[in-house]
N, CA, C and O of each residue as an XYZ file, in Angstrom:
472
protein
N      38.326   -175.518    194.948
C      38.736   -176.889    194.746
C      39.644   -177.351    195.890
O      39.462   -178.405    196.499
N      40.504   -176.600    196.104
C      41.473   -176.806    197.309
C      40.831   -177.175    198.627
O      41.443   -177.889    199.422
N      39.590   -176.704    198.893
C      39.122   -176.794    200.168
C      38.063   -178.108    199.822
O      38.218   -179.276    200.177
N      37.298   -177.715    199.271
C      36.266   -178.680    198.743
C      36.906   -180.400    198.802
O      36.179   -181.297    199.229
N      38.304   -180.679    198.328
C      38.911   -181.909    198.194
C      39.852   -182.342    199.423
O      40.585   -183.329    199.356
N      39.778   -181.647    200.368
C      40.718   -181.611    201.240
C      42.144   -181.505    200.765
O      42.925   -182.225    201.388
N      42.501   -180.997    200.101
C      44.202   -180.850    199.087
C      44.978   -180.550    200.817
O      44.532   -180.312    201.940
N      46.086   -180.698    200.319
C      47.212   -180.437    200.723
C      47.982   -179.753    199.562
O      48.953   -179.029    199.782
N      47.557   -179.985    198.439
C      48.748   -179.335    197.632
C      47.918   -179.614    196.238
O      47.274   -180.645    196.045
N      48.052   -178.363    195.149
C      47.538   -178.258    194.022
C      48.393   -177.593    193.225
O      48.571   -176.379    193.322
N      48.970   -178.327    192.396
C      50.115   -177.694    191.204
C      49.803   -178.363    190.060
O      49.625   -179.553    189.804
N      49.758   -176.881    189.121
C      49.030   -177.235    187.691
C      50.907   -176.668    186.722
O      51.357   -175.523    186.683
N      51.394   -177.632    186.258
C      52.530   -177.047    185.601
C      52.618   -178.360    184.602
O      52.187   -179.416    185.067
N      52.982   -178.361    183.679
C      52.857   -176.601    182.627
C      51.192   -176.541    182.392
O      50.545   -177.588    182.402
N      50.597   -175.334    182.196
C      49.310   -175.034    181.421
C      49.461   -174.710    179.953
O      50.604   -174.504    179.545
N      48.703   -174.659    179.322
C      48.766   -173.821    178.066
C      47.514   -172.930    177.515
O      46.371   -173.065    177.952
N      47.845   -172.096    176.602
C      46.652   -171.241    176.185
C      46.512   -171.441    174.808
O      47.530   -171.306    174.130
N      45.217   -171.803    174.123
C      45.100   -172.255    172.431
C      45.113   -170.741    172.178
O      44.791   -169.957    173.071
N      45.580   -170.237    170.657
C      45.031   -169.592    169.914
C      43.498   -168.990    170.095
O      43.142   -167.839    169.844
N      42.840   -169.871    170.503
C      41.338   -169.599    170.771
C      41.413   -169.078    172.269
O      40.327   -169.241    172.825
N      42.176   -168.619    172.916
C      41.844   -168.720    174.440
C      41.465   -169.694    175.139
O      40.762   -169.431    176.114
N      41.775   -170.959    174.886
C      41.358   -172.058    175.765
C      42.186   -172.524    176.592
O      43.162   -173.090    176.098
N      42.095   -172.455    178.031
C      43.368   -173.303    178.581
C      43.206   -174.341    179.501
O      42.380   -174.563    180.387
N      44.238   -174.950    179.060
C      44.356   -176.224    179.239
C      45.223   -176.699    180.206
O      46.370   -176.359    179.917
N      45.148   -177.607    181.657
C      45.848   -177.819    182.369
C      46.724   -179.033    181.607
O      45.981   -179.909    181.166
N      47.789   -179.205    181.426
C      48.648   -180.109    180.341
C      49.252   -181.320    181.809
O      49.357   -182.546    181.794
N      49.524   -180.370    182.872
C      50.315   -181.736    183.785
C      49.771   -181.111    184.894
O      49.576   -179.914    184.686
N      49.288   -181.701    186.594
C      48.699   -181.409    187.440
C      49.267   -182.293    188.358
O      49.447   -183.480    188.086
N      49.641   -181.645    189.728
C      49.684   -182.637    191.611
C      48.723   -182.320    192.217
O      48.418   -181.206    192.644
N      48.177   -183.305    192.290
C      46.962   -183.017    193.646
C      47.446   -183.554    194.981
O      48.107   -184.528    194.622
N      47.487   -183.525    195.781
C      48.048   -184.149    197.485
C      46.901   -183.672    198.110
O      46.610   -182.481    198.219
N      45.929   -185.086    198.722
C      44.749   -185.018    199.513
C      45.534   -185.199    201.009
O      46.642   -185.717    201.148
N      44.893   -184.779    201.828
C      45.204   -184.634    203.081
C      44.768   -186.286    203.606
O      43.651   -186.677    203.268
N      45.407   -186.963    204.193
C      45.369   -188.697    204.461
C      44.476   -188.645    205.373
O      43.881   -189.712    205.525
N      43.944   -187.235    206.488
C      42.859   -187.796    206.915
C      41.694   -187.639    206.550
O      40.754   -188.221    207.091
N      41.580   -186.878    205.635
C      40.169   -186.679    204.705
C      40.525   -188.243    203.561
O      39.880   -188.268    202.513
N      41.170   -189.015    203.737
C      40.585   -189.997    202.705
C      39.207   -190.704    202.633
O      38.934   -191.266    201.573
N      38.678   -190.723    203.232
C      37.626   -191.247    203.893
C      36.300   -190.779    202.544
O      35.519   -191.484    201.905
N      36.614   -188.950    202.556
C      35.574   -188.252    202.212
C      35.728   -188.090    200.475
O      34.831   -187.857    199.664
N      37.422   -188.333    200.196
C      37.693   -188.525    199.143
C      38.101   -189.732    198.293
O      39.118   -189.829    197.606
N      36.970   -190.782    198.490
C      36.934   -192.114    197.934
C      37.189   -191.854    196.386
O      38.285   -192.085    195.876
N      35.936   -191.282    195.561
C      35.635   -191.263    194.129
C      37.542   -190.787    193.703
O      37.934   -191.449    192.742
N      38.483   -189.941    194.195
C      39.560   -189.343    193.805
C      40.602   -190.249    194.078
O      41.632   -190.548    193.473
N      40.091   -190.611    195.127
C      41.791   -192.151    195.694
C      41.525   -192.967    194.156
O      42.263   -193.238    193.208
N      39.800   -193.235    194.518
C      39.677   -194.773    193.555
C      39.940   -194.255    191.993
O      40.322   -195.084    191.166
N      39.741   -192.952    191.630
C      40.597   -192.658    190.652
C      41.672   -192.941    189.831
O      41.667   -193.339    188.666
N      42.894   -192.609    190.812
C      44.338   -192.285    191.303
C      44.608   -193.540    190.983
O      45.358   -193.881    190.068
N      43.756   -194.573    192.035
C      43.831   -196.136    192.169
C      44.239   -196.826    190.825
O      45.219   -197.565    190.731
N      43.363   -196.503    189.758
C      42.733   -197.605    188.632
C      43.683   -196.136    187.204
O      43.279   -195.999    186.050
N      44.539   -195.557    187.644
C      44.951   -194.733    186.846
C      43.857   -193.718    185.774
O      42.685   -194.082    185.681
N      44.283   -192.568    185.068
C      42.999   -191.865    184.455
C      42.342   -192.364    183.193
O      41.320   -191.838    182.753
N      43.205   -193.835    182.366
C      42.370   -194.253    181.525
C      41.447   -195.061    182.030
O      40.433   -195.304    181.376
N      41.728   -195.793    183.710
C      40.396   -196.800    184.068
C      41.118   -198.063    184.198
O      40.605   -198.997    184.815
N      42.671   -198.192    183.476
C      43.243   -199.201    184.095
C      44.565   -198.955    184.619
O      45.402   -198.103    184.319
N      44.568   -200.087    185.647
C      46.008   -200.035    186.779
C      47.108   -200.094    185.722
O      47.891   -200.957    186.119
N      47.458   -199.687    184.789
C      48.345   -200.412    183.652
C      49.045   -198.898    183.803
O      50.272   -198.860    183.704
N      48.226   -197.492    184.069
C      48.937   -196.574    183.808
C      49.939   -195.977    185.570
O      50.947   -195.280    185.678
N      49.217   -196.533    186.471
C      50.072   -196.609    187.956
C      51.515   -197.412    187.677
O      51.630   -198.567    187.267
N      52.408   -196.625    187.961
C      53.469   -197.028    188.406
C      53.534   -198.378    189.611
O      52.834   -198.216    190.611
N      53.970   -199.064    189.559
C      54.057   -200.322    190.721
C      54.438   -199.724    192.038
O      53.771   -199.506    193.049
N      55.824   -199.500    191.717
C      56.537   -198.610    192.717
C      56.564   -197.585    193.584
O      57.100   -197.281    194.650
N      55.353   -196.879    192.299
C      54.815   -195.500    193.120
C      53.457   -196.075    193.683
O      52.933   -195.221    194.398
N      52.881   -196.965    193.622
C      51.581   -196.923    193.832
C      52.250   -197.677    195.718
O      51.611   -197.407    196.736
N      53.316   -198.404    195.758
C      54.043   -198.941    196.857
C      54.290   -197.941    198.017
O      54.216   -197.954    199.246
N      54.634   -197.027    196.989
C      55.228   -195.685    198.201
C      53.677   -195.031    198.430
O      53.133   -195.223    199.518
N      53.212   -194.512    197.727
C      52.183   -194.195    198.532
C      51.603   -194.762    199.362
O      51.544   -194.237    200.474
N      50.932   -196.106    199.113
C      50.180   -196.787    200.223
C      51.127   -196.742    201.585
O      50.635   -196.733    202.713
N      52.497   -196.718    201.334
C      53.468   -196.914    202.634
C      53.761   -195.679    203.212
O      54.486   -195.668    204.207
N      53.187   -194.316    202.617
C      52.989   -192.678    202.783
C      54.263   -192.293    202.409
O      54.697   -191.341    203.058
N      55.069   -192.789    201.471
C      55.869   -192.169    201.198
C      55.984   -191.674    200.157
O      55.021   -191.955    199.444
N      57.066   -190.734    199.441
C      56.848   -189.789    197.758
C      57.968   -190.352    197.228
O      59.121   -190.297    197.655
N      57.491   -190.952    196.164
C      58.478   -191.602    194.873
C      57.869   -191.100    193.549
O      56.708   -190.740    193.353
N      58.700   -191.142    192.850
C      58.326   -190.709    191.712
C      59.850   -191.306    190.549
O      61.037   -190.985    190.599
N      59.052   -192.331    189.534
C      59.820   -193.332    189.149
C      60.240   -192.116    188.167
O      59.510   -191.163    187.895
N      61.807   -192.368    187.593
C      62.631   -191.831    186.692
C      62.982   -192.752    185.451
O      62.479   -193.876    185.473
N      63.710   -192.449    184.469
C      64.545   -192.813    183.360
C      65.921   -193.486    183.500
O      66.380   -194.365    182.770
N      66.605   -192.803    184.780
C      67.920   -193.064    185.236
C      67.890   -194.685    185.540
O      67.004   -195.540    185.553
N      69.466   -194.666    185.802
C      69.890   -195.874    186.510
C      70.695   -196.137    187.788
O      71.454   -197.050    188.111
N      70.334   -195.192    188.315
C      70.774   -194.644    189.979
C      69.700   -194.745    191.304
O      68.931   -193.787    191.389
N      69.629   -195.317    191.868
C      68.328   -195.581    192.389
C      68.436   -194.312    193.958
O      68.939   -194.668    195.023
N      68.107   -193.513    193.829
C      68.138   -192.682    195.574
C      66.717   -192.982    196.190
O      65.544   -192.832    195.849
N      67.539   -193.571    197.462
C      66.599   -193.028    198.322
C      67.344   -192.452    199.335
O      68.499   -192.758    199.631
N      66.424   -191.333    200.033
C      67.050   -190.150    200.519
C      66.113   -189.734    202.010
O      65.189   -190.465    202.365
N      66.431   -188.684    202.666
C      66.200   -188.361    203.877
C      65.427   -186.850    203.620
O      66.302   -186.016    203.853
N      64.310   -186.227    203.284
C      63.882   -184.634    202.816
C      64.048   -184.679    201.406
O      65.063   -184.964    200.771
N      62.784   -184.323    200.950
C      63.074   -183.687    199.957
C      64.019   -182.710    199.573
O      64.506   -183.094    198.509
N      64.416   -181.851    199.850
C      65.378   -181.086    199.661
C      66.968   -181.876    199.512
O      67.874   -181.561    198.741
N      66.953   -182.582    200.152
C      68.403   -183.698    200.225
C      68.530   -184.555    198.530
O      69.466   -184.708    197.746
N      66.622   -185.092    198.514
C      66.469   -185.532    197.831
C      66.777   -184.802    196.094
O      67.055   -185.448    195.083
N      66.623   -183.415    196.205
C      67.113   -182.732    194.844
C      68.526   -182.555    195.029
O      69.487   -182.557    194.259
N      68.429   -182.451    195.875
C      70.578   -181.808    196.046
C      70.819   -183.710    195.607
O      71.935   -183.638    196.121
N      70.768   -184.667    195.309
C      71.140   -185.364    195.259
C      71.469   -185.999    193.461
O      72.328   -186.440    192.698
N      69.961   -185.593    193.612
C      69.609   -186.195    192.219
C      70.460   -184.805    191.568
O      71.258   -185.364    190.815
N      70.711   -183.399    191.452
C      71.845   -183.035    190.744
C      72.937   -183.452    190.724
O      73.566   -183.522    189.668
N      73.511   -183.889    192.062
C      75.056   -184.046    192.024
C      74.831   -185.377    190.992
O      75.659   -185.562    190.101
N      74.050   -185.997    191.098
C      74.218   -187.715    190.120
C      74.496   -186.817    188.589
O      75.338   -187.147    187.754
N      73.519   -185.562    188.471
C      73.216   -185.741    186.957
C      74.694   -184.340    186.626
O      75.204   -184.438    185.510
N      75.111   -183.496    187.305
C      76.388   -182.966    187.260
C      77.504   -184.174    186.972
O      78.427   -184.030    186.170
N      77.265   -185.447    187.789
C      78.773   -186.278    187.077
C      78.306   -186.923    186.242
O      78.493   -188.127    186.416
N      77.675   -186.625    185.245
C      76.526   -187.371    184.497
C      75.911   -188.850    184.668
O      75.711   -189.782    183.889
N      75.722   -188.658    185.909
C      74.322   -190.159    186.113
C      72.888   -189.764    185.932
O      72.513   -188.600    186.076
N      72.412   -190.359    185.741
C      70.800   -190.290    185.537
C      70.171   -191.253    187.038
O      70.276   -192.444    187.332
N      69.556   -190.166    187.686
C      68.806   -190.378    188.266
C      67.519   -191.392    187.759
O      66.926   -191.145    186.709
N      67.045   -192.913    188.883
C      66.296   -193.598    188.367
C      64.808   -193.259    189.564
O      63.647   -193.670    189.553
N      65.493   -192.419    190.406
C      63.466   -192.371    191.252
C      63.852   -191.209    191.928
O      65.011   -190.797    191.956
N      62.868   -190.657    192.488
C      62.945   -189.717    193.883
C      62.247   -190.369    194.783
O      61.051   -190.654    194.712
N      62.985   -190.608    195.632
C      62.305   -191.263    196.895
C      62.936   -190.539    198.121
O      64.124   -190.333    198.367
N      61.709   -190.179    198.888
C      61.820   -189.031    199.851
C      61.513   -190.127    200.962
O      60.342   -190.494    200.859
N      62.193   -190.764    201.991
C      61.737   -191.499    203.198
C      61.261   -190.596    204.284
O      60.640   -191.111    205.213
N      61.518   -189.057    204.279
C      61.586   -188.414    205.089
C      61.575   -188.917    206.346
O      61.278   -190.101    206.499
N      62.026   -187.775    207.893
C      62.623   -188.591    208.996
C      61.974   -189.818    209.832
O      62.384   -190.674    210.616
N      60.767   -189.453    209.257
C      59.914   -190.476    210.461
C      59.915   -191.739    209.482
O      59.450   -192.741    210.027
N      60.224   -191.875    208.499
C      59.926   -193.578    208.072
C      60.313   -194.725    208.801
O      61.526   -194.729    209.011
N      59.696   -195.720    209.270
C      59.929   -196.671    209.972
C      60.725   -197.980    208.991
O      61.061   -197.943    207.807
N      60.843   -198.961    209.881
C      61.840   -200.063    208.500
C      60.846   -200.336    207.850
O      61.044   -200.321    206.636
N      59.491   -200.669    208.277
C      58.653   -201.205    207.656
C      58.368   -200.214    206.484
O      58.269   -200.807    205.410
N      58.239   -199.109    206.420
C      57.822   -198.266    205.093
C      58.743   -198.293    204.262
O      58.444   -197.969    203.113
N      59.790   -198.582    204.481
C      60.811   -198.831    203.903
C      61.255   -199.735    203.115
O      62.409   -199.674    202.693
């Protein structure tokens, strides 16, 4: 699957196993490689129209950062980060939730973002 889709990245967390032996991927990341989009239309236009078929289940915000190549991922909080690396980006969102803030997104600009992606 990894090769076949052009992935960049495939994380299945959490799975589960029925009683019956059946398992079930419960939450999944896929990350297609941006220059194989081309080859992976049917999976963008997926992604696009969310997995029930309507845009209702895309995030606004996230659907923003992606098209602009960047990684957001909307939260509960009321702290809005945006940040420089992922890694900055978790060291951050703890220190909020250590003085008890709630983190409201992860937004990774990482170094190359221009103003415009921004």
């Amino acid at each position: 699957m990894f090769i076949n889709i052009d992935a960049t990245q495939i994380e299945i967390n959490p799975w589960a196993v029925t009683p019956d032996n059946d398992l079930y991927c419960v939450d999944a990341k896929i990350g297609i490689d941006p220059t194989a989009d081309y080859r992976q239309k049917e999976i963008l236009d997926f992604h696009a129209a969310g997995a029930s078929g309507s845009t209702d289940d895309v995030d606004a915000n996230e659907a923003k950062a992606t098209a602009a190549g960047l990684n957001y991922i909307a939260l509960d909080g009321n702290i809005g980060c945006m940040v420089n690396g992922a890694g900055l980006a978790m060291s951050t969102m703890d220190i909020i939730s250590l003085k008890g803030g709630e983190p409201a997104n992860f937004l990774d600009v990482g170094g190359g973002a221009s103003a415009g992606q921004v």
